[in-house]
C-alpha positions in Angstrom: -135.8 21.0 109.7 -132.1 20.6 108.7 -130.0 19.1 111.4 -127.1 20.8 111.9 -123.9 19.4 110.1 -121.3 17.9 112.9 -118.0 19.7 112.6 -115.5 17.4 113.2 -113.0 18.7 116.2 -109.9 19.1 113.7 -112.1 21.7 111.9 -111.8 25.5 113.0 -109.4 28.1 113.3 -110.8 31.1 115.9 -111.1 34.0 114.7 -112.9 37.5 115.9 -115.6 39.1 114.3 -115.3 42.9 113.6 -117.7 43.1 116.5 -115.4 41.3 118.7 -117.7 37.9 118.7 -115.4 35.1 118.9 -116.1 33.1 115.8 -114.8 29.6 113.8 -113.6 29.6 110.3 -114.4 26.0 108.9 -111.0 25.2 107.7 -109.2 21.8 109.1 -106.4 22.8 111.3 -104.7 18.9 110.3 -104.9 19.8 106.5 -104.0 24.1 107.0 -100.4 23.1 108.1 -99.7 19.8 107.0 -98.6 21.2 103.5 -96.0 23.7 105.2 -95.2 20.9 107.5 -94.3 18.9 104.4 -92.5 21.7 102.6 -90.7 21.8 105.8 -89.4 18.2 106.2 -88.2 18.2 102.3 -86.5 21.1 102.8 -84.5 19.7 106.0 -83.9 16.6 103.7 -82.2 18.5 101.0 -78.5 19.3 101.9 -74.9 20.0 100.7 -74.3 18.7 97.3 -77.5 18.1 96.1 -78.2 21.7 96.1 -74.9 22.7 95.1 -74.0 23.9 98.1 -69.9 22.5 98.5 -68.2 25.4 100.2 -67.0 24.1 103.8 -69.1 26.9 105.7 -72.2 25.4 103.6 -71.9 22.0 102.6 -73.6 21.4 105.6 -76.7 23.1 105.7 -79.8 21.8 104.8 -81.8 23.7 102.1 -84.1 24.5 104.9 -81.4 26.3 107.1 -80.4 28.6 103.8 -83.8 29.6 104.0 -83.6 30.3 108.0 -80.8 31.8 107.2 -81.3 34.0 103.7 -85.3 34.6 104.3 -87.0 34.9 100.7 -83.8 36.6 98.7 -81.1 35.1 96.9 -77.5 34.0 98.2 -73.9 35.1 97.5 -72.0 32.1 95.7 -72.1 28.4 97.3 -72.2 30.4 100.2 -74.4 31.2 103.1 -74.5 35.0 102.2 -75.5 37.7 104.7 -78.6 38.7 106.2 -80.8 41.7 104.8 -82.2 43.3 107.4 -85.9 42.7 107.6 -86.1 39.8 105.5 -84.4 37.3 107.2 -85.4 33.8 107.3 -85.3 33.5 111.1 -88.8 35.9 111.6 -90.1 34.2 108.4 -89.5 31.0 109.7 -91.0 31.9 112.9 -93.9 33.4 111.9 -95.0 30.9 109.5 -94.8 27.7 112.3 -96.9 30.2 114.5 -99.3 30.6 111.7 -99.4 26.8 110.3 -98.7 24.9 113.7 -101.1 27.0 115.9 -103.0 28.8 113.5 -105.5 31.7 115.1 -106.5 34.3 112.7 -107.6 36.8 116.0 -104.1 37.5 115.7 -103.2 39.2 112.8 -102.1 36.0 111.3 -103.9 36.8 108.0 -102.8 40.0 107.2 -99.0 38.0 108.3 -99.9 35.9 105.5 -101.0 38.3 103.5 -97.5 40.5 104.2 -95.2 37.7 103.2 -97.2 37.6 99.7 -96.5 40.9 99.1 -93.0 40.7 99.7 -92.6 37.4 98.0 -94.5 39.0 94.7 -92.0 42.1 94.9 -88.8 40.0 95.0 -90.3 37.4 92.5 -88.6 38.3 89.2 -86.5 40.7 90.8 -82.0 40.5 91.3 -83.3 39.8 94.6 -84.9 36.4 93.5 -82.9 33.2 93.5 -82.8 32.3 90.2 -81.7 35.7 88.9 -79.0 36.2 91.5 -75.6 36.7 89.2 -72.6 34.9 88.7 -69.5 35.3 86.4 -69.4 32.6 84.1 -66.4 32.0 82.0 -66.2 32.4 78.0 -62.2 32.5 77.9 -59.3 30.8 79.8 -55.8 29.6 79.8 -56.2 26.0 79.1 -52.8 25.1 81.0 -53.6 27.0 83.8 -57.6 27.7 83.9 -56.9 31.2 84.6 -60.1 32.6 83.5 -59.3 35.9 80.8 -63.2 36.8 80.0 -66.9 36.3 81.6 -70.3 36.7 80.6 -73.4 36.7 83.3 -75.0 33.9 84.3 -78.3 33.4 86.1 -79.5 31.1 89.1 -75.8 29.1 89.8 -72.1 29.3 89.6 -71.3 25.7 88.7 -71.7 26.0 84.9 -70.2 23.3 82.8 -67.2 26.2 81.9 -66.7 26.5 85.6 -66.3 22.4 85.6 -63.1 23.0 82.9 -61.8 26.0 84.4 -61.5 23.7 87.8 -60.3 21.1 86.3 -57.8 22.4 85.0 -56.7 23.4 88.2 -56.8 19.8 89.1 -59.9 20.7 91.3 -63.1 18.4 91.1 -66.3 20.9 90.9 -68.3 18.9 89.0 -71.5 21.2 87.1 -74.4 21.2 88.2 -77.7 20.3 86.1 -78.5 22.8 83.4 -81.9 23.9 84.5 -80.3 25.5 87.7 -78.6 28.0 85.7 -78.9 30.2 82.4 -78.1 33.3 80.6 -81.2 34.8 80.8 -83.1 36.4 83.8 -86.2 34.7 85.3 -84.8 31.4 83.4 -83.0 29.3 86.0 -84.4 27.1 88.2 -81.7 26.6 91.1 -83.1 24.1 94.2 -83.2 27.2 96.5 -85.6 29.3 93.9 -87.8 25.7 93.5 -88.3 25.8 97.9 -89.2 29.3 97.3 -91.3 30.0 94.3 -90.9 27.1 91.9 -94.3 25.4 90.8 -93.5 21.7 92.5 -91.9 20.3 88.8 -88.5 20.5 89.3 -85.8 18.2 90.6 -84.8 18.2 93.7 -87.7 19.7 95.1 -91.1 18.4 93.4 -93.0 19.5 95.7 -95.5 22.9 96.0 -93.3 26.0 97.3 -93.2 28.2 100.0 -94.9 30.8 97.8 -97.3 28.8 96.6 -97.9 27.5 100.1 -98.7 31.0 100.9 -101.3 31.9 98.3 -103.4 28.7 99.0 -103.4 29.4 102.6 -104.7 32.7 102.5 -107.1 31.6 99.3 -108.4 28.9 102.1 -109.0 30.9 104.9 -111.1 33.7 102.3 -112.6 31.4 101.1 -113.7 29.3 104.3 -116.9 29.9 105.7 -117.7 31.2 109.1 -119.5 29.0 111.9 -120.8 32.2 114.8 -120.4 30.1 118.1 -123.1 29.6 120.2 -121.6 32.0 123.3 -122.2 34.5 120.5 -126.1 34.4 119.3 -127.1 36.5 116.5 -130.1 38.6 117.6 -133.1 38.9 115.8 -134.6 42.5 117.2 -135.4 45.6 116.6 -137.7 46.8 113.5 -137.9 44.9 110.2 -136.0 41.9 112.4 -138.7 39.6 111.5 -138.8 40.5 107.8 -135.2 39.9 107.5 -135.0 36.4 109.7 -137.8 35.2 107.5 -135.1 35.9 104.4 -133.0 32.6 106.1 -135.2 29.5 105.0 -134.2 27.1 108.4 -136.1 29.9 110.0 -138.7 30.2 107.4 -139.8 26.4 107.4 -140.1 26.5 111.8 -142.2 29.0 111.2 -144.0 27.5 108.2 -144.6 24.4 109.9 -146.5 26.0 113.2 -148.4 28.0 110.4 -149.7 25.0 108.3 -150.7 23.1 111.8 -153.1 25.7 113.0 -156.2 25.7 114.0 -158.8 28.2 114.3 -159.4 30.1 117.3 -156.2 28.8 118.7 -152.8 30.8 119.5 -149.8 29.9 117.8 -147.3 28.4 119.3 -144.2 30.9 120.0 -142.8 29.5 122.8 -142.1 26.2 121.0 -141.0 27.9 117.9 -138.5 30.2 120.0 -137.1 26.7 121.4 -136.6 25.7 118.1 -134.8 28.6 116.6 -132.7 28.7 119.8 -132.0 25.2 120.7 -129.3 24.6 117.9 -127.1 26.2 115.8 -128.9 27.0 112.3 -127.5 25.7 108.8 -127.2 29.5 106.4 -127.8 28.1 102.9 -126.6 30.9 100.9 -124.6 34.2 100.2 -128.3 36.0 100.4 -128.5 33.9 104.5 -125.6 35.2 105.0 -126.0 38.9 104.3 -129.1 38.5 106.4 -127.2 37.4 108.9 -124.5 40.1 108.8 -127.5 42.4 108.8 -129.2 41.2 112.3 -125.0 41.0 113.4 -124.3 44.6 112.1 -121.3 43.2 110.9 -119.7 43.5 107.5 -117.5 40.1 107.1 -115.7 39.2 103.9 -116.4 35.3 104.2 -119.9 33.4 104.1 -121.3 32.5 107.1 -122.2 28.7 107.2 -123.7 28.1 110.7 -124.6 30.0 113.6 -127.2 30.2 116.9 -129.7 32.5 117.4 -131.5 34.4 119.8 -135.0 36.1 119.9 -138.1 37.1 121.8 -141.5 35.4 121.9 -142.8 38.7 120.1 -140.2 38.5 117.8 -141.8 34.9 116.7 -145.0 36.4 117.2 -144.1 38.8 114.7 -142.7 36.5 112.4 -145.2 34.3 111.9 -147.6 37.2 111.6 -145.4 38.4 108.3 -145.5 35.2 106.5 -148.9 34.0 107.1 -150.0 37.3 105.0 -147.4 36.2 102.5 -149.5 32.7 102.7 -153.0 34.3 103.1 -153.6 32.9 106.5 -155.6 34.9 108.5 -154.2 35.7 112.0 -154.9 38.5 114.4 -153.0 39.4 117.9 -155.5 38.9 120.6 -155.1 42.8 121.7 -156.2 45.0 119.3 -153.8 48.4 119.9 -150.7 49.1 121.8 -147.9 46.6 121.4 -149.9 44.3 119.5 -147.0 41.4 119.6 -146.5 41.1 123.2 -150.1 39.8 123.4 -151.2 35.8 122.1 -151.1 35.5 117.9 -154.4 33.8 117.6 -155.6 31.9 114.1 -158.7 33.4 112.0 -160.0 36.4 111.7 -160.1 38.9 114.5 -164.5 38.8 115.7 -166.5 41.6 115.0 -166.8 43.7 118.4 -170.8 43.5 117.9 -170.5 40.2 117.5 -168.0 39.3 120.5 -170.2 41.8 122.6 -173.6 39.8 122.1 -171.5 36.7 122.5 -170.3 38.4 126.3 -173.9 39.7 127.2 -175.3 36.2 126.5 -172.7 34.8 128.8 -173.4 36.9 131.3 -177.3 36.0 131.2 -176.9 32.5 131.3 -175.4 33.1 134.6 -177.7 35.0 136.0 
């Protein structure tokens, strides 16, 4: 028999079953939200200048309050900008540490997830998105004043090296900022606050995997995850063609098996220690196939593979059981009663004795008594 695997006590996040059975999906909590808690801290540790932020009302803020404070859209120029109704950063922000810090997917926290994809996708490559947010760049100025006479667009961030002369020839230090964080094309800048966002994790400042991306894994993870059905929440095995499709999961199988290939002749099988058995621990499900059987017994229709779960049954439902797969084996059985509910009576090894034969057998008893 398989011992059942021991799931260490930072694995799980709860979950419901469509039948309302409380349930674990085998994902470590730790490792769920320690990459959002990581994205987090590098995004407090960003700030002011190094994300060209140098405007008074913003040289302050970390690039972790722009996103508090901007949500998943771009920003106005070296300025905090203003707050678009419904996708703010403050509920984002929210909802994700609810998600990642205390993660329970009873809660709707998946189809959350799966929300802020959605969003994310639609402003991704949009004028919404932070590197394609646009900026006046200049092409023509007065070069003893810096009075700029012509623009042309520019993508991701203001502080083109143009916008260094035009400054400085105001006698005003606005150093540019690198290259890659703005260009003349859409969807070609990569600006700090479009890296924290939906960058890939290889540009400078912030090499490390974005919020997006963040996203996508976590709800990949927990669709991926297997289930573990608790044992307050049994699957039962009952009803017709039960047997037939417990026998499909092979932990069950090999009890069963095992009882079979230790008979004897002339004595019962032995369903109250097989029943123990199948009910005394939770039961390894070794494949997608174990796991539609399971759903089946459940009645439930679950998206994820169930790894693990307990089960409950009758004696009869043994009985009936072993019965199945000792024809599959050619083992000869018979129930002890011969009509009726068969199965509620003892499952006895060899064939069932010819009446004749079990009636001489009786009248011979009863004259050796007389």
């Amino acid at each position: 028999m398989v011992k059942r695997k021991r799931v260490s006590k930072d694995k799980g996040i709860k979950t419901k079953l469509p039948d309302g059975t409380d349930a674990t999906i085998n994902v470590s909590k730790r490792s769920f939200g320690q990459a959002f808690q990581e994205w987090e801290r590098k995004a407090n540790g960003l700030a002011g200048d190094s994300i060209g932020m140098i405007s008074p009302e913003a040289s302050n803020m970390s690039l972790l309050d722009v996103v508090k404070e901007q949500g998943v859209i771009g920003r106005i120029k070296g300025k905090t900008g203003t707050k678009i109704k419904g996708k703010g950063g403050v509920a984002i922000f929210k909802a994700l540490k609810t998600i990642f810090n205390k993660p329970d997917m009873s809660k709707a926290q998946l189809p959350a997830l799966k929300a802020l994809d959605t969003l994310m996708n639609g402003i991704e490559g949009s004028s919404a998105d932070p590197r394609n947010i646009v900026f006046s760049n200049p092409v023509d100025w007065d070069e003893d004043t810096g009075r700029v006479l012509d623009t042309d667009p520019v993508y991701g961030h203001y502080r083109t090296d143009e916008y260094e002369i035009v400054r400085d020839l105001k006698d005003e230090d606005v150093p540019a900022v690198s290259s890659e964080w703005y260009n003349d094309s859409k969807n070609a800048a990569t600006p700090p606050f479009w890296q924290a966002l939906y960058g890939k994790g290889t540009n400078a400042p912030f090499n490390s995997p974005s919020l997006h991306m963040i996203v996508k894994q976590a709800i990949k993870d927990i669709e991926d995850a297997p289930i573990i059905i608790n044992k307050d929440n049994p699957v039962p095995i009952e009803g017709k063609k039960a047997a037939t499709t417990a026998l499909t999961i092979s932990v069950l199988r090999a009890i069963v098996e095992t009882e079979l290939n230790n008979g004897t002749e002339g004595k019962s099988f032995p369903d109250s220690r097989v029943r123990r058995l199948i009910v005394g621990q939770a039961q390894d499900i070794k494949n997608e196939k174990e796991s539609d059987a399971v759903e089946s017994l459940k009645r439930i229709n679950v998206p994820n593979d169930i790894e693990e779960c307990w089960f409950k049954l009758s004696r009869r439902q043994v009985k009936l059981m072993a019965f199945e797969l000792a024809k599959r084996k050619g083992i000869k059985m018979h129930f002890k009663q011969a009509s009726g509910d068969v199965a509620r009576s003892p499952l006895i090894f060899g064939e069932r004795p010819d009446p004749d034969t079990e009636k001489k057998s009786l009248d011979w008893k009863e004259m050796l008594v007389r």
